[in-house]
N, C-alpha and C positions, 0 to 999 in steps of 0.2 A: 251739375250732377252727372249728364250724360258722357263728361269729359273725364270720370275717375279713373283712373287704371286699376282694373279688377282681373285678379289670375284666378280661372280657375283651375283647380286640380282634377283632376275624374271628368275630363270635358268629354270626351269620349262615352263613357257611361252613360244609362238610362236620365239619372238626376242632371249630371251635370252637363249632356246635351242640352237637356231641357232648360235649366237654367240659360245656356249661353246665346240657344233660340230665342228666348225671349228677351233678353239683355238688347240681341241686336235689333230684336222687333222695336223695342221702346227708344233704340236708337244710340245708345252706346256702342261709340265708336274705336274704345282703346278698352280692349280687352285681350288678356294674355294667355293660351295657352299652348299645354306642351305634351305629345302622345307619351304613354309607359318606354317608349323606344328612345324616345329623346332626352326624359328626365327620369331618372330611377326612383323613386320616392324614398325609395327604404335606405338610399346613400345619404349620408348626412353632410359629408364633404359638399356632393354635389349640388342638394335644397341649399346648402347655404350661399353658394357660390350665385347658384339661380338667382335667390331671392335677391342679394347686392347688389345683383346687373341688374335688376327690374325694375328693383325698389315699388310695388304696387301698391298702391292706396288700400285696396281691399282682399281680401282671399277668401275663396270658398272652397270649402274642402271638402268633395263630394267625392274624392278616390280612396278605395278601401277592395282589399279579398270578400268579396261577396257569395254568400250560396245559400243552398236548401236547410233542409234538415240533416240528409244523407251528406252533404258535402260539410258541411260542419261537425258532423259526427266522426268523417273517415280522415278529414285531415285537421287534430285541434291544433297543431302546432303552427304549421304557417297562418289558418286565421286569427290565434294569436299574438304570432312573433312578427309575420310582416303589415298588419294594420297596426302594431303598436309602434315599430318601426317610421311609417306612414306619418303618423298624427304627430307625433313629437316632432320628425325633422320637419313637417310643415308649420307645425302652432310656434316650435321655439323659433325656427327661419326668421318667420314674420313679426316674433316680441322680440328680436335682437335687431332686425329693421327698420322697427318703430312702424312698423304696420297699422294705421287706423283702425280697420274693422277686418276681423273675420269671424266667419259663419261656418261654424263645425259641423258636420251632418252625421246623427248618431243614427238609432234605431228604437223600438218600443222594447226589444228583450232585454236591454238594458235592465228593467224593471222585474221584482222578484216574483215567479213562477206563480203564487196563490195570491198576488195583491188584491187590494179590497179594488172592486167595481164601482166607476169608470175609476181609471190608475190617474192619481196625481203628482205630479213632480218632487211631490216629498217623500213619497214613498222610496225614491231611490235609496237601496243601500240596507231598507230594511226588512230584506227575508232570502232566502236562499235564490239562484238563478234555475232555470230550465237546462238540465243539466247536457241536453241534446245541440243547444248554442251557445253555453257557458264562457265559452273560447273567445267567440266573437264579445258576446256581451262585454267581458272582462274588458277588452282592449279599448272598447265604446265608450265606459264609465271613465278610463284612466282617462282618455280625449277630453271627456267633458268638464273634469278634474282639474286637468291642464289648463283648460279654459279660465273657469274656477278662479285658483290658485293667479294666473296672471291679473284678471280682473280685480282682484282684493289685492294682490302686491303691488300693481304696477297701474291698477285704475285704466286698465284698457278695456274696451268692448269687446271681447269675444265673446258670441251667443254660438249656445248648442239648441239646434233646433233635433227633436227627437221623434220623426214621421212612424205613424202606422205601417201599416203593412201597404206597400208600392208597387205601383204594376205601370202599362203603360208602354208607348214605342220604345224600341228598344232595348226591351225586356230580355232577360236570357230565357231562352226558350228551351235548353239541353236537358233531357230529363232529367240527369245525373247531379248537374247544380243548379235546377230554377228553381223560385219559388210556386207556390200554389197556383194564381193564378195563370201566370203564363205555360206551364203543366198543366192544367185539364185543359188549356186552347188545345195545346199541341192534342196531346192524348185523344179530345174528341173530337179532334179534325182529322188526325189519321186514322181513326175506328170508324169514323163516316165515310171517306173514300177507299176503306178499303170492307166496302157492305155492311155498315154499322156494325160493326165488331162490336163486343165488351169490351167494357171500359174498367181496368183496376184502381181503385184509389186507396190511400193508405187509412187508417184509422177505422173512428168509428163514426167519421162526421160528424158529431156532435159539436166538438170544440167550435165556439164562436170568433170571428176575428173580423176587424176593421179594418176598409180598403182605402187607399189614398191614391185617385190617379197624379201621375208624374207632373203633367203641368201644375196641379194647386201646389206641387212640392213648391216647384221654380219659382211660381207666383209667388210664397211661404218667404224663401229666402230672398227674392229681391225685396221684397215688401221692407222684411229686416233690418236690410243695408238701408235704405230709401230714409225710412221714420226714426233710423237707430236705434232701434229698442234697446232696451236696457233689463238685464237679469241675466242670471246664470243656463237656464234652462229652460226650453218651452217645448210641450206636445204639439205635435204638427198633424190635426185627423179632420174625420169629418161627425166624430161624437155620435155614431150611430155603428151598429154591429153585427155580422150576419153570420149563420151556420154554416161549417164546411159544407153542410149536406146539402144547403141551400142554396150553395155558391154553386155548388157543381149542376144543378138543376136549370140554372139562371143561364151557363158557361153551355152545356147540351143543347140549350133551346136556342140562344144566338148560332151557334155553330150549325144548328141542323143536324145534328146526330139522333137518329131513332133506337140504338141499340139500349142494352141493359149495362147497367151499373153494379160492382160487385164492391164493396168496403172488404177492405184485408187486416179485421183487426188483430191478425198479429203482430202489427206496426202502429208504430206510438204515435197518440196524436198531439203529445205539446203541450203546452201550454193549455187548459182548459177554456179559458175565454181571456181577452187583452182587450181588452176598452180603454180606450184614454180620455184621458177629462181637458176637452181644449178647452174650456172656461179662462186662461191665462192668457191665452193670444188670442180669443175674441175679445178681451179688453184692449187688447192693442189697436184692434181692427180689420186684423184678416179673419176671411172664412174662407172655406171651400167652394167651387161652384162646380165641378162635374160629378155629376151624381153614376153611382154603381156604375146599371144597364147601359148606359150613354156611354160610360169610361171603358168598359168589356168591350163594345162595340168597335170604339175607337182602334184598341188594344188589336181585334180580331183581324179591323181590317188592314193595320200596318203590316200584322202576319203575314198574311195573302200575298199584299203587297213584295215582303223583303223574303219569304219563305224558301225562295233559290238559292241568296245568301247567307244565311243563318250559320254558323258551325258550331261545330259541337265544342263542348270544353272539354278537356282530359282532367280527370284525377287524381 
């Protein structure tokens, strides 16, 4: 097993570091990857050319345009036009390669905006998106589609695993496209050393969301490869769900910030609540194991840690 040749895509990335960390932890020895400088994803010439010379047993495709609210809002075209670009030249690469197994890595906004609580995997498809990530979602569903569509034609295993909301080392931290969690790190570590400033956050805190740190992801997707599950789609969470308003009280207290907190509800909050129903892949046999407070912790202190290095992203 530890002898498969497995590429992954987005090895760089928060997910697909993690995954490659622990591949090597368990001792897999031939694994392939390649930075955004070496291999263009969105070239189809080039995936293809790649994938020939490789020929790898498995792929994990954890590269994709990533961002906030506000970065999904201000540019819908390249998230989009270059993660649909992405998915295709990697899923068809590797069904024209005869690829064993690959493992698609979507998102939970996939799922329509009002779904019924916790969200199950049939729900895809049946009610309108969150029209602030609609961009992204769109490109997420066609991936999984692709998947899909090969598995019923061609009887290959390709699973789209669908994770919660992700935080964790290597988080983008850039106000402009991070997600939530790694935004209130930043936000109430620089209001605390610069004398507990206020803190602004968008909404009205209310909206509720589920957190998944990074490694249960990795764990999620080798597990996959490992047991070969079988199905078109699985939520990848920890089936428990907490308040913006909560999270940011939770994220204050680790960090040490004493100042005041202002909610800016003339900014939209989303999505109302996203719960996902993992009942489908605890029948498989994974579960989570780092819980919130512990995963925040984690998250805080890699910050600290890599905080000199960190850049900004442009929009």
């Amino acid at each position: 097993m530890t002898e498969r040749k497995i590429y992954i895509a987005g090895h760089r990335g928060m997910v697909g570091s993690a995954v490659l960390q622990l591949l090597e932890n368990k001792g897999y020895s031939n694994l392939i990857t390649r930075s955004s400088d070496e291999l263009d994803l969105r070239n189809q010439q080039a995936v293809d050319k790649f994938m020939r010379e490789h020929q790898p047993d498995v792929v994990v495709l954890a590269a994709a345009r990533v961002g906030g609210i506000l970065a999904n809002d201000r540019n819908p075209y390249p998230f989009l036009y270059e993660n649909l670009m992405i998915e295709s030249n990697v899923i068809n690469a590797a069904h024209q390669c005869d690829v064993d197994q690959l493992v698609f890595l979507g998102s939970s906004c996939i799922y329509p905006k009002h779904a019924d609580q916790p969200i199950k995997e049939e729900y895809l498809l049946t009610g309108s998106l969150e029209p602030t990530n609609q961009w992204y979602a769109i490109a997420k569903i066609a991936g999984i589609k692709l998947c899909e569509a090969l598995n019923r034609q061609y009887n290959r295993n390709y699973v789209s695993l669908m994770p919660t909301n992700l935080y964790g080392p290597r988080d983008n931290f850039d106000l402009k496209t991070s997600h939530v969690v790694p935004a209130m790190i930043r936000k109430f570590y620089e209001a605390k050393v610069h004398g507990n400033e206020v803190v602004g956050l968008w909404g009205t805190g209310n909206p509720k969301r589920e957190f998944l740190h990074v490694s249960d992801m990795a764990k999620a997707i080798v597990f996959s490869i490992e047991e070969r599950i079988e199905g078109d789609l699985y939520n990848v969470g920890i089936g428990q769900d907490i308040s913006i308003r909560e999270l940011a009280y939770l994220i204050q207290k680790i960090v040490g910030h004493r100042g005041e907190i202002i909610w800016d509800t003339t900014k939209p909050d989303g999505t109302p609540r996203k719960l996902l129903d993992v009942s489908k892949i605890h029948s498989k046999g994974w579960e989570h194991e780092c819980e919130l407070e512990e995963g925040i912790r984690n998250t805080y202190g890699w910050y600290l840690e890599n905080i000199d290095d960190l850049k900004e992203v442009k929009i």
